[in-house]
C-alpha positions in Angstrom: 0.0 0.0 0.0 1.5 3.4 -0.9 2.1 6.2 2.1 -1.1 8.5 -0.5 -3.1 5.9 -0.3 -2.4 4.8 3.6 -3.1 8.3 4.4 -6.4 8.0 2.7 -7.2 5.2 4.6 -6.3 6.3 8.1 -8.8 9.4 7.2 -12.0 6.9 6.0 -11.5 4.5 8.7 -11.5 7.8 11.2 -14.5 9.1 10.4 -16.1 5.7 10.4 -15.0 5.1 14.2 -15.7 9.1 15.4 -19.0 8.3 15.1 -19.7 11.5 12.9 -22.5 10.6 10.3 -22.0 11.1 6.7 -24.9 12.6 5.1 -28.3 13.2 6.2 -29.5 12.5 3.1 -29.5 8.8 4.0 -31.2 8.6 7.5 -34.1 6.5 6.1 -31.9 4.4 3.8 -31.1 0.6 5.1 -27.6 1.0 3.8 -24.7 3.8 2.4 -21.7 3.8 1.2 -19.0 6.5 0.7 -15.7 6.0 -1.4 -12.2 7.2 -0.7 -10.4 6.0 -4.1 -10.0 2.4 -2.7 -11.6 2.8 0.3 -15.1 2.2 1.2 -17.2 2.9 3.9 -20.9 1.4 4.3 -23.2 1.6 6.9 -26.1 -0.4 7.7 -29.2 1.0 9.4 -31.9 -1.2 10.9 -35.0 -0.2 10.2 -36.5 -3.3 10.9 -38.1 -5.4 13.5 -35.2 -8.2 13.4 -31.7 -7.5 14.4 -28.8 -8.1 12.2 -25.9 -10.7 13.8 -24.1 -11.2 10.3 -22.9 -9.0 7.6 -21.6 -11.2 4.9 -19.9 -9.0 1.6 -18.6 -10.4 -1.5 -17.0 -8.3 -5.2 -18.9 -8.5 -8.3 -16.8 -9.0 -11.4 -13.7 -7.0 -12.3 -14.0 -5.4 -8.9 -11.0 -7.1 -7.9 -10.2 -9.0 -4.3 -10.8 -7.5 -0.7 -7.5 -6.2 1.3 -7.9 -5.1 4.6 -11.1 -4.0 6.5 -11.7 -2.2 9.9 -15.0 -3.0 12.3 -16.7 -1.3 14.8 -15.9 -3.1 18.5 -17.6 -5.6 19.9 -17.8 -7.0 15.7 -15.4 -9.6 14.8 -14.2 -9.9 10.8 -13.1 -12.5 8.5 -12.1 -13.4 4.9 -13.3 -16.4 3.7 -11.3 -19.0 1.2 -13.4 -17.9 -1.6 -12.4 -13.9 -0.8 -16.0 -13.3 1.0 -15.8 -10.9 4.2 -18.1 -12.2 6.8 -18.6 -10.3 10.0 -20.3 -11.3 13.1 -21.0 -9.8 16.4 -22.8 -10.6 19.8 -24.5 -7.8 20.4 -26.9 -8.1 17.2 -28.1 -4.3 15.6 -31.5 -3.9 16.4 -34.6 -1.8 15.0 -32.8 2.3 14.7 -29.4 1.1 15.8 -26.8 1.1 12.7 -22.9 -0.4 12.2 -20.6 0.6 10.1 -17.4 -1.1 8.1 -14.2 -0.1 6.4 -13.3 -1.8 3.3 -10.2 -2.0 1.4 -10.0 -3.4 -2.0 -7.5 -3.8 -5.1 -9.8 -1.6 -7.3 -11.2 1.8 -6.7 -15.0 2.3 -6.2 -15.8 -1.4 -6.3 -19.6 -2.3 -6.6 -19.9 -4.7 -3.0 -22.9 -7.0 -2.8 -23.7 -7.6 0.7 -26.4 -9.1 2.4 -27.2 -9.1 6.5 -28.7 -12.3 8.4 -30.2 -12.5 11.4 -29.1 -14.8 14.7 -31.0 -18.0 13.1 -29.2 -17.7 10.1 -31.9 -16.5 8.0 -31.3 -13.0 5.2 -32.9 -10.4 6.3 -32.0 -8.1 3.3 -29.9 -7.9 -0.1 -28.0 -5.3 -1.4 -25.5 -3.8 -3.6 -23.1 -1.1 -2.5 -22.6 1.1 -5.6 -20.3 4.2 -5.2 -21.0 7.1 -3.7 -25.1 5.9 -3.6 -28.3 5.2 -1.5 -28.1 1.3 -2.1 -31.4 -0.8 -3.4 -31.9 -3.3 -0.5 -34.2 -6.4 -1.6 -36.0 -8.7 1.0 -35.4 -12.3 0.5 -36.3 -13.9 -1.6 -35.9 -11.9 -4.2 -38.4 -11.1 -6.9 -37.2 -10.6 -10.6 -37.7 -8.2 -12.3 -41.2 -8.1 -14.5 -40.0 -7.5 -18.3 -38.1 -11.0 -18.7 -35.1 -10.8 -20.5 -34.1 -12.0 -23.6 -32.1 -15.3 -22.3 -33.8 -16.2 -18.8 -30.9 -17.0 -16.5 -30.6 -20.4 -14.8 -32.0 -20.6 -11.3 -31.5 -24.3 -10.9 -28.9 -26.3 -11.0 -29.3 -28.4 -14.4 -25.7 -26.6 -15.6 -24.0 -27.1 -12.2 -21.0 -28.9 -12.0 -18.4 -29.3 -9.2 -15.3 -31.4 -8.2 -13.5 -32.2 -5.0 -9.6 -31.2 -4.6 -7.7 -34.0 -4.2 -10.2 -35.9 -6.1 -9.2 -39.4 -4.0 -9.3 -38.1 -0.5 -9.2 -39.4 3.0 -10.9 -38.8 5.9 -9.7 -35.9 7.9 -8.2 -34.2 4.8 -8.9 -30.8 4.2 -10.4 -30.3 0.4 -11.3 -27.2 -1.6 -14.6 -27.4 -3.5 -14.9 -26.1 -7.2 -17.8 -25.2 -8.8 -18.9 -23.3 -12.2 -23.1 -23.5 -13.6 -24.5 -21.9 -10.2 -26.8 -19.3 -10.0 -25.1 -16.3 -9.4 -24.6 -14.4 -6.0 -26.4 -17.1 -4.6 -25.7 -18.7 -0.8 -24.8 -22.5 -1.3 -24.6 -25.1 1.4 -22.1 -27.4 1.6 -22.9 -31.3 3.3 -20.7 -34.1 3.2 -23.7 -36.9 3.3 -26.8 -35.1 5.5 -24.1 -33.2 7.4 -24.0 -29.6 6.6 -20.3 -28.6 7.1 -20.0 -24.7 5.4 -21.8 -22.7 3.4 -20.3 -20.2 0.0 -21.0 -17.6 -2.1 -21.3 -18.0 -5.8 -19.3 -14.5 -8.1 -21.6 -13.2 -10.5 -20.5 -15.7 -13.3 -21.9 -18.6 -11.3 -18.4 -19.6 -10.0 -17.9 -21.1 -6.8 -15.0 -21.5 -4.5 -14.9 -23.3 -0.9 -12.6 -24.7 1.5 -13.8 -27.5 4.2 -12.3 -30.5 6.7 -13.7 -34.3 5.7 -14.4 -35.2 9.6 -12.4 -38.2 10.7 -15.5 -40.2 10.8 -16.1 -40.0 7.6 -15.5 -43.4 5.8 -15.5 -46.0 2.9 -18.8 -44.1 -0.6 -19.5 -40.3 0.8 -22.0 -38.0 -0.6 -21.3 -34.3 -1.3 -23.5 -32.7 -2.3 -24.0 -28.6 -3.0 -28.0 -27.2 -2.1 -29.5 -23.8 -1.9 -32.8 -22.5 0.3 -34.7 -23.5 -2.6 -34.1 -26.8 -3.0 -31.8 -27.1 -5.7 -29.2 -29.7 -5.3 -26.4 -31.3 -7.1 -24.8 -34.2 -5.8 -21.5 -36.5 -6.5 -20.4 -39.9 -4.6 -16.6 -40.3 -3.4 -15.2 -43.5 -2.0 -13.4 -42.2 0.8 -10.2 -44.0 2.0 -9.0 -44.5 5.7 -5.8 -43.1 7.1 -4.8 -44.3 10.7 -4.0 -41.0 12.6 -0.1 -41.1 13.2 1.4 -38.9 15.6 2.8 -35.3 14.3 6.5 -35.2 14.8 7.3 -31.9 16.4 9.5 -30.9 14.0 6.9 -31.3 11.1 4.1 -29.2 12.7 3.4 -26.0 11.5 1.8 -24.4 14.2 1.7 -24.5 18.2 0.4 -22.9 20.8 2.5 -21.7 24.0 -0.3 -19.5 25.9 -4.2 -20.4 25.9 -6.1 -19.7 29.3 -8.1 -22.9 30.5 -10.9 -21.2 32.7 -12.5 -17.7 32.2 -15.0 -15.7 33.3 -17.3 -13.1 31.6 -16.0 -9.9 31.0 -12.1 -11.0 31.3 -9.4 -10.1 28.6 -8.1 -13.0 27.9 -4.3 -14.0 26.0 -3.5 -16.4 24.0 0.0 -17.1 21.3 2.1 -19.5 19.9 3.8 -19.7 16.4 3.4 -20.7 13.4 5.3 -19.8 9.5 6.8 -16.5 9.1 3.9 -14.0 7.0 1.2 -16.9 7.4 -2.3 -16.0 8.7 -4.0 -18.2 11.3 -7.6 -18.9 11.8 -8.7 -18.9 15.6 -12.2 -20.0 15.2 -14.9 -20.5 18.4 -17.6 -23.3 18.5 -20.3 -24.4 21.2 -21.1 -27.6 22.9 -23.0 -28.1 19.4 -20.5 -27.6 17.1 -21.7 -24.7 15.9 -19.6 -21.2 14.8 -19.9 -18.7 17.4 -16.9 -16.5 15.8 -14.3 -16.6 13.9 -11.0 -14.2 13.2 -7.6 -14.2 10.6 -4.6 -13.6 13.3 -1.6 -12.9 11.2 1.8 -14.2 12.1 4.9 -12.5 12.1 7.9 -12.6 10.2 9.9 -14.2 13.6 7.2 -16.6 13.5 5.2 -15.5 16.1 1.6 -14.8 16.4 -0.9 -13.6 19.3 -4.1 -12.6 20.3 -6.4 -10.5 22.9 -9.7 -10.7 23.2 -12.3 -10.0 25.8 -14.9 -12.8 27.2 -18.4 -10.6 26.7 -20.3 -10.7 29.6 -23.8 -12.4 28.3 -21.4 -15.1 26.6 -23.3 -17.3 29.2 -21.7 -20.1 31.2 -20.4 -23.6 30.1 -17.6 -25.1 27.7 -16.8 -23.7 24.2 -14.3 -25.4 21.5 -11.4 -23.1 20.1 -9.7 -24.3 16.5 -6.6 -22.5 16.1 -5.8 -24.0 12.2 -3.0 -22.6 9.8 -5.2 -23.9 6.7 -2.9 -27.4 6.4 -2.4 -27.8 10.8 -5.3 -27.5 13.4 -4.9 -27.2 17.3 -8.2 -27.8 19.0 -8.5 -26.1 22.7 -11.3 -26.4 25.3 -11.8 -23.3 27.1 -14.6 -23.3 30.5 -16.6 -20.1 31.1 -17.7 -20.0 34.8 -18.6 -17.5 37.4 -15.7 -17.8 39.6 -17.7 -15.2 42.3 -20.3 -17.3 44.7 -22.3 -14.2 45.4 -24.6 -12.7 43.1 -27.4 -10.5 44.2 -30.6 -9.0 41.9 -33.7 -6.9 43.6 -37.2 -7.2 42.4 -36.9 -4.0 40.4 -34.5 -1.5 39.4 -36.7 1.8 40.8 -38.9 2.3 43.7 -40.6 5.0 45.1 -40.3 6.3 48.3 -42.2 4.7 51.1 -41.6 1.3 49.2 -39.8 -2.0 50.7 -36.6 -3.0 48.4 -36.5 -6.4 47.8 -33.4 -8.5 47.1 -32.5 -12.1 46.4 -29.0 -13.4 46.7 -27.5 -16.6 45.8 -24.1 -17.4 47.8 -22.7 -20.7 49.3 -24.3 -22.6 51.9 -23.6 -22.1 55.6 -21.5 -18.8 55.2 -22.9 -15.8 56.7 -23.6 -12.7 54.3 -22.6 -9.5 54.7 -24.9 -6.5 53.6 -24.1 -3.0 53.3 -26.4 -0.4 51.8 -24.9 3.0 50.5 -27.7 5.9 49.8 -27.0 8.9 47.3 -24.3 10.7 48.9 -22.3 7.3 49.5 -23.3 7.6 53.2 -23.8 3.9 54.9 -27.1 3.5 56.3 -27.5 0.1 56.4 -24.8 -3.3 57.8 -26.4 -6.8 58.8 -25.2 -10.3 58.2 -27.5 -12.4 57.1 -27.2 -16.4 57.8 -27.1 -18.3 55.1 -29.0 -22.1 54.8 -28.5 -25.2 53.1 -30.2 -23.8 50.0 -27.4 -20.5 49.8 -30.7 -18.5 48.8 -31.4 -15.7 50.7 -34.1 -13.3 50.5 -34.2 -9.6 52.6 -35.7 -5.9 52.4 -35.0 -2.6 53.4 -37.7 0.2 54.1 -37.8 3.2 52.8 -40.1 5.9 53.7 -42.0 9.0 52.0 -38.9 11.6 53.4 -35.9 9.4 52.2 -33.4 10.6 49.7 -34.3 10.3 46.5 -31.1 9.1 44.3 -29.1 5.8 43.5 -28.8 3.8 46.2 -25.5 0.8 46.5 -26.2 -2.6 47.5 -23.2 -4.6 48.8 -22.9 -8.6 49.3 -20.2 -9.5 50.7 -19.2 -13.5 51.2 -15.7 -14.1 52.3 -13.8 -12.3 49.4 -16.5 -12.3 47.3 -18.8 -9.1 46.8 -21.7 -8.4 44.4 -22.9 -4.9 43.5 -26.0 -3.4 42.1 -27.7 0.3 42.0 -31.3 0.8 43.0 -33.1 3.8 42.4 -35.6 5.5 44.5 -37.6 8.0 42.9 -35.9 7.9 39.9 -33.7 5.5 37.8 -30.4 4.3 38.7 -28.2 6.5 38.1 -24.0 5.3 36.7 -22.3 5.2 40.8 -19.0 3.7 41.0 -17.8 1.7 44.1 -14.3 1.0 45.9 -13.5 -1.6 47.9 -9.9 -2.8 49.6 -9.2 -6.1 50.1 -8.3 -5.5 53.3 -7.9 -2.2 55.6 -4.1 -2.4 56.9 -0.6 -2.8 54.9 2.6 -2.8 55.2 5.1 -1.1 53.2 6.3 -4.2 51.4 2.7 -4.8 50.3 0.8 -4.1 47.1 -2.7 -2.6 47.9 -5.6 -4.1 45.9 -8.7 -1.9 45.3 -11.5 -3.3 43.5 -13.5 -0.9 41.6 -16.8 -1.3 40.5 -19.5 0.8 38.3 -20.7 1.2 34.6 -19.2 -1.7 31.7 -16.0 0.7 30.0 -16.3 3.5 32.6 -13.2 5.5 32.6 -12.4 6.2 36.6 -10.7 8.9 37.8 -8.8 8.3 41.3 -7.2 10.6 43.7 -5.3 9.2 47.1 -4.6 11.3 49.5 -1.7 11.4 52.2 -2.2 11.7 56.4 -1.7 15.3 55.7 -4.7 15.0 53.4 -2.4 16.2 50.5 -2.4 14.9 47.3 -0.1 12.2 46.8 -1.5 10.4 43.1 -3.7 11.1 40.3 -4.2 8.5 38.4 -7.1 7.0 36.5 -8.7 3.6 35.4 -10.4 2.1 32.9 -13.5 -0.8 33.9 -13.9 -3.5 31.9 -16.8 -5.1 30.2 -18.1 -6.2 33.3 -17.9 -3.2 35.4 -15.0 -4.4 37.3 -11.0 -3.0 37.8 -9.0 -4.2 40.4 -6.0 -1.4 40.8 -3.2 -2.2 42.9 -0.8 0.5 44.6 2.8 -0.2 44.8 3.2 1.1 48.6 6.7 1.0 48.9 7.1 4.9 49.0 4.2 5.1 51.3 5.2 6.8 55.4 2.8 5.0 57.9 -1.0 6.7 58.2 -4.4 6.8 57.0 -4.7 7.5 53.4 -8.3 7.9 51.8 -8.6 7.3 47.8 -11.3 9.3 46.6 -13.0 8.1 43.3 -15.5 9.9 41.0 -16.8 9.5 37.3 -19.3 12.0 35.8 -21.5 12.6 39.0 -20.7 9.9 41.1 -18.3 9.4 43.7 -17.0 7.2 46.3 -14.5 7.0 49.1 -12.3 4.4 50.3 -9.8 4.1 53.1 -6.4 2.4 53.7 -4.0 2.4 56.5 -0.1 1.9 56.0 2.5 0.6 58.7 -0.3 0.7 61.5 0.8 -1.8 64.5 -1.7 -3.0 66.8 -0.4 -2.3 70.4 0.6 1.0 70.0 -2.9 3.0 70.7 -1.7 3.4 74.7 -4.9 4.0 77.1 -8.2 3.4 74.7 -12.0 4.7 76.0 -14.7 3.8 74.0 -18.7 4.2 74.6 -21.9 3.3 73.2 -24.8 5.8 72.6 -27.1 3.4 74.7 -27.3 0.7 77.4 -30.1 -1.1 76.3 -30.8 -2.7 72.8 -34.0 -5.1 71.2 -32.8 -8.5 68.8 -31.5 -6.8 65.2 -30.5 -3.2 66.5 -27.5 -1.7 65.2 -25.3 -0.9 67.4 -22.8 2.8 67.1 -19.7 2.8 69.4 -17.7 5.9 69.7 -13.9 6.1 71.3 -10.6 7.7 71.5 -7.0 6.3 71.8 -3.6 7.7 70.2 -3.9 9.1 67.0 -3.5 7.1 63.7 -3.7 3.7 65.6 -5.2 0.1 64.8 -7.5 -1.3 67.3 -9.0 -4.4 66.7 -13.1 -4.4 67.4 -15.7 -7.6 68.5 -18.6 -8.0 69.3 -19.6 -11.2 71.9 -22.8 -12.7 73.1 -23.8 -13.6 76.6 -21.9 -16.7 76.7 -18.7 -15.2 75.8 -18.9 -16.3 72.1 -17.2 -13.8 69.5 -19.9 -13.1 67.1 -17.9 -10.6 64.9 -14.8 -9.0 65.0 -13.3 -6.4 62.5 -10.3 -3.6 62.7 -10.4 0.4 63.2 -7.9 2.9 63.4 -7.9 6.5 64.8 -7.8 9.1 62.7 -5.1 11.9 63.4 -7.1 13.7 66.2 -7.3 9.9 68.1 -11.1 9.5 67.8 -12.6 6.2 65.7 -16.7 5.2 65.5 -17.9 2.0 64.7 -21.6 1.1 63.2 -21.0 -2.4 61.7 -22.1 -4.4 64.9 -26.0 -5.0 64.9 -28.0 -8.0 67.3 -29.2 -10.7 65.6 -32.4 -10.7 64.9 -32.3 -14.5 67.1 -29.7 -13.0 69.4 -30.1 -14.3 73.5 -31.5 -12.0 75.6 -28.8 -10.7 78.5 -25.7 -9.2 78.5 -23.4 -8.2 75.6 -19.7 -6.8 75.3 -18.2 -4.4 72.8 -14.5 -5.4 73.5 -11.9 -2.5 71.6 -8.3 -4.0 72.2 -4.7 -2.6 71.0 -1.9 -5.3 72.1 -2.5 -5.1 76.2 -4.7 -2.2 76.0 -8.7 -2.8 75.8 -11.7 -1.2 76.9 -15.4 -2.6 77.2 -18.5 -1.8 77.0 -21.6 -3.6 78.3 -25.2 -3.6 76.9 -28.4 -5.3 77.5 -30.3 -6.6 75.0 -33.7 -7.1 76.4 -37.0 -9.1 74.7 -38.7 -7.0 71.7 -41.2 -3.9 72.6 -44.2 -5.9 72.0 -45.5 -9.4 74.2 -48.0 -9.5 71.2 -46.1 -11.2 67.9 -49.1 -12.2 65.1 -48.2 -13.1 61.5 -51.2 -13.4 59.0 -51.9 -13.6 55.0 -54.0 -12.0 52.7 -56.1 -15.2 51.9 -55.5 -19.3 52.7 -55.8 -20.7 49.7 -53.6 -20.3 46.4 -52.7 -21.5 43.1 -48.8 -21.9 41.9 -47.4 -18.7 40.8 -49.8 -16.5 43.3 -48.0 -14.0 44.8 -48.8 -14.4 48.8 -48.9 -11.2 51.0 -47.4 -11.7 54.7 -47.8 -9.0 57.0 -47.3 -9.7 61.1 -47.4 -7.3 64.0 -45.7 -7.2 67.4 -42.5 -7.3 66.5 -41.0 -4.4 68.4 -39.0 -0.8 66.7 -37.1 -2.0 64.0 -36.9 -5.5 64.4 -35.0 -8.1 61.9 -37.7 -10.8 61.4 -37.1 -14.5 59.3 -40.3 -16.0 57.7 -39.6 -19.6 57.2 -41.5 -21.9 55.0 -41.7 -25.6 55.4 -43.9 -28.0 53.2 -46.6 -30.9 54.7 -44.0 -33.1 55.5 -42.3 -30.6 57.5 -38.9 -29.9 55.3 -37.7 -26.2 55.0 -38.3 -24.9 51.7 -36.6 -21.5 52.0 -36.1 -18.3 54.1 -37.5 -14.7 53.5 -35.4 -12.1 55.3 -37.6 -8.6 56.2 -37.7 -5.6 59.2 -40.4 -4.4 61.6 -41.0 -0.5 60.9 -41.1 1.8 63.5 -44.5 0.6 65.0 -43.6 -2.4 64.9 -45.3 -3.4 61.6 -43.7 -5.9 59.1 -44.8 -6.6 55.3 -43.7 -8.9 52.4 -44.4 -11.0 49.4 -43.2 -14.9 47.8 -44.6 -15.7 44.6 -45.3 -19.5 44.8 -42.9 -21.3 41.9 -45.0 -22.5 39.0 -43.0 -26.3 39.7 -44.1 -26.1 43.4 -46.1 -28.9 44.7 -49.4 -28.8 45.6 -50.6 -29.4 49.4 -50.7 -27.8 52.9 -47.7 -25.2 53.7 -46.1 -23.7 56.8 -45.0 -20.0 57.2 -42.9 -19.9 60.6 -42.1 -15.8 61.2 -39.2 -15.4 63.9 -38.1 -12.4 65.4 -35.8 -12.7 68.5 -37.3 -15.8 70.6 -40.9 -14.7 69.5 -42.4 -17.1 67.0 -45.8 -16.9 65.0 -47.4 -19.5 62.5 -50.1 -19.5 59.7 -51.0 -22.4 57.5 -51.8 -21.8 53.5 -53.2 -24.0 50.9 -51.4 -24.6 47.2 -54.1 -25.9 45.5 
């Protein structure tokens, strides 16, 4: 390519990608097309109701051969054997969304035929690219035109002929396919017996060229056969002969591969390389459990013989096993790569907005017999609510959190945390969910040899500014970050120039923004003479619980919480901050927690203080739990509302079928009077018969018995 017409090139394929529209003229056109000598852009508009997964492109005569092209992201790009340009994506076009490519080709203005197919492999439309021009779109099938020409052109295959290359293959053998007679610009399949294998474009003389694999199977007469959508077919038989598989001496093998990640997630970049012949070009194609093409890309190779590739996992890939061909055209490495959801917590709420006044609802799914931590963040990114939540034998968990008619409206954060795992999501009340970002360390003390990890989460591609700030609350790093697909970063922070102290990291992007805290070089033992109170003496089964104190400044103390028996129930670190104070509002009673005695125990090496609270029986002797009717049909939605519970209560409905067996948990809060309300919509697959709903708060239990008829 000459430096002219590189530069040429480099200016069409950056106004494709600035997103800057090129005429007007064409807002109600399917497809355009703007030419740059040999440089084409066209864009295709949706302007129906089914969206476009394929793009498939292919030169009429004396338009010469395709050389480079350039897609938007998330669209993947290939060149077929027979010189067709097939692009693919997983996040399909739909109605008033448009894509656009960049085309390179060996002659100037070319006229492109193209055609787009939908995600079941059917055409949604046929065009022709002409230069400069609104482009004719047709909607298969195609109807000719009314004044029939002199010589009617074939549609069938009477004239058809094709042959196999070699013409005495064996199974496994890759074979090119040569045809002439064909309709023109037609789509053929290709089948080797009933077997459809690939499927080729026809030029606009009727010629057709194709590359496949015989499958190892394959063995002794063979049919191959050539068919279109309308039922044409032409057919030859091939005795096929059988080749033991020997093993590939090393030294004979054109390709390998050094780096190919085993396990994934969604939304990870993942790496993969090897090498193969200087200047060659490698096909890295991906299949599912099914066999079937889920993408494929050209991955050139170097002239050191090296060859690599980057590519990220998109986040609705879904979960399970997919097949990766890495072939060379003559070698073919097959690789099994597992997609999986490495995280065990994963929380979702009933809806993204409420109003004020309403209940949230959430569902989490975590592992079995861990507890759950819950932290609720409202607009400003103050925390207003902290409870762990037990978790059963099913790892389901359901809770709520009240709102009332004068709370903040805004986007509110949702935090489960299991162990190192957390999920995040954004309610919002009032209005919709705004784009919040979140920071999290991994833990809240380092030393200077240690690498901090923050894990950032908000909006899929979100570019993150960050901020940290030294004791002095100076700034020490500006820095920023970019999410990836699945609204995740974790940054790290080399501490090694980093003096002991509390530093805070401030994030923001647009209108959101969060703050996180880190200590450096803290020792616990060195706070000297601690005091620490509560704001009351006397608590009900799931208060929460605020401790206020004082000790040296800029010192770790290590906080926990024990029942009456002497049994830790949670325990967490806190430092001082450079005036000596620290405040604490983590610790809340379980909602089952004994009645008597409790200690708040804040210790520094020999240094502790405590603090003693009651926790007495709940404000009411009165505990009722009721349901809107007794009798229900699978999928009704039952309304459970109870009374009695006391100010602010944590309360545990539990259901249990006729024979007694817990069927699951639903997690809720009394309001101020004492009032609690919520909903389970009975599972379609649910059985029918007699059930049980047990509410608990504290040591008060109530019944009431429904019907699923």
């Amino acid at each position: 390519m000459s430096r002219i017409n590189f530069v040429i090139f480099s200016i069409a394929v950056s106004i494709l990608f600035s997103g800057v529209a090129l005429s007007s003229a064409f807002a109600d056109t399917p497809a355009k097309s703007t030419n740059f000598e040999k440089t084409t852009i066209i864009e295709f508009e949706n302007n129906g109701n089914t969206q476009i997964k394929t793009v498939k492109m292919w030169l009429g005569q004396d338009s010469g051969a395709f050389k480079s092209f350039k897609t938007e992201r998330d669209w993947t790009g290939t060149k077929t054997a027979q010189g067709m340009l097939v692009f693919s994506t997983e996040k399909p076009v739909s109605q008033g969304e448009s894509v656009k490519f960049g085309i390179k080709t060996e002659v100037a203005s070319p006229g492109i035929n193209w055609k787009t197919i939908d995600a079941s492999g059917n055409d949604i439309s046929i065009g022709k690219a002409a230069p400069n021009t609104e482009q004719e779109v047709t909607t298969p099938p195609v109807t000719p035109p009314v004044t029939p020409p002199t010589t009617k052109p074939s549609s069938n295959f009477d004239d058809a002929t094709f042959r196999i290359i070699p013409e005495k293959p064996k199974n496994g053998d890759n074979i090119r396919i040569v045809g002439d007679g064909f309709p023109p610009n037609r789509q053929i399949n290709f089948y080797i017996d009933n077997e459809i294998i690939d499927d080729f474009m026809t030029d606009d003389s009727g010629h057709l060229l194709g590359k496949a694999k015989i499958p190892i199977n394959k063995l002794d007469r063979v049919e191959f056969s050539l068919a279109d959508t309308d039922g044409n077919k032409k057919t030859i038989s091939i005795r096929i002969d059988y080749v033991e598989s020997q093993p590939v001496n090393p030294k004979e093998k054109h390709i390998t591969v050094k780096e190919f990640p085993e396990i994934v997630q969604p939304g990870q970049t993942v790496h993969a390389s090897g090498t193969g012949s200087p200047g060659s070009t490698l096909t890295i194609t991906s299949k599912d459990p099914t066999g079937n093409k889920i993408s494929e890309v050209a991955i050139p190779v170097d002239t050191q013989g090296n060859w690599s590739y980057d590519t990220v996992i998109p986040p609705n890939v879904g979960i399970g096993s997919r097949t990766v061909e890495i072939s060379d055209g003559t070698d073919t490495i097959t690789k099994t790569v597992s997609i999986t959801d490495l995280s065990s917590v994963d929380i979702t709420s009933s809806t993204t907005q409420y109003s004020p006044g309403d209940k949230m609802l959430f569902n989490v799914t975590s592992t079995a017999g861990k507890p759950l931590e819950v932290v609720i963040k409202d607009p400003i990114g103050k925390e207003i609510f902290f409870d762990i939540i037990p978790v059963g034998d099913s790892g389901f968990v359901e809770f709520e959190f009240a709102t009332d008619a004068t709370s903040t409206k805004g986007t509110y954060v949702v935090l489960a945390t299991q162990g190192s795992d957390t999920d995040v999501i954004r309610i919002g009340l009032g209005e919709p969910p705004g784009e919040s970002i979140v920071g999290k360390f991994d833990k809240l003390n380092y030393s200077t040899s240690d690498k901090a990890k923050l894990t950032i989460q908000g909006p899929a591609d979100a570019n993150v500014s960050i901020l940290i700030l030294d004791p002095s609350d100076k700034v020490k790093v500006t820095d920023t970050a970019t999410l990836g697909l699945d609204g995740r970063k974790d940054y790290e922070i080399d501490l090694a120039a980093y003096k002991s102290g509390v530093y805070s990291v401030v994030l923001k992007y647009q209108k959101s923004q969060d703050l996180a805290i880190f200590t450096v070089g803290l020792q616990l033992g060195a706070a000297g003479e601690i005091k620490m109170q509560t704001t009351k003496q006397e608590y009900q089964q799931g208060n929460g619980i605020l401790v206020l104190g004082s000790a040296k400044p800029n010192s770790l103390l290590s906080l926990k919480f024990s029942d009456p028996t002497g049994a830790t129930v949670r325990q967490k670190d806190v430092f001082t901050d450079k005036n000596g104070k620290f405040a604490d509002s983590s610790f809340r009673i379980p909602a089952d927690g004994a009645q008597g005695i409790w200690t708040v125990r804040a210790e520094s090496g020999a240094n502790y203080a405590d603090v003693k609270i009651n926790v007495a029986g709940t404000a009411s002797n009165e505990f009722t739990v009721s349901v809107d009717k007794t009798a229900y049909k699978p999928k009704d939605m039952i309304k459970i509302s109870g009374v009695g519970g006391g100010k602010s209560q944590s309360v545990v409905v539990t259901v249990y079928n006729s024979a007694s067996t817990k069927i699951l948990d639903l997690n809720t809060f009394t309001t101020s009077e004492g009032i609690f309300k919520l909903d389970w919509i009975i599972p379609i697959d649910t059985p029918l018969g007699d059930y049980k709903l047990s509410a608990k708060t504290g040591s008060k239990v109530a019944e009431v018995t429904v019907s699923i008829q």
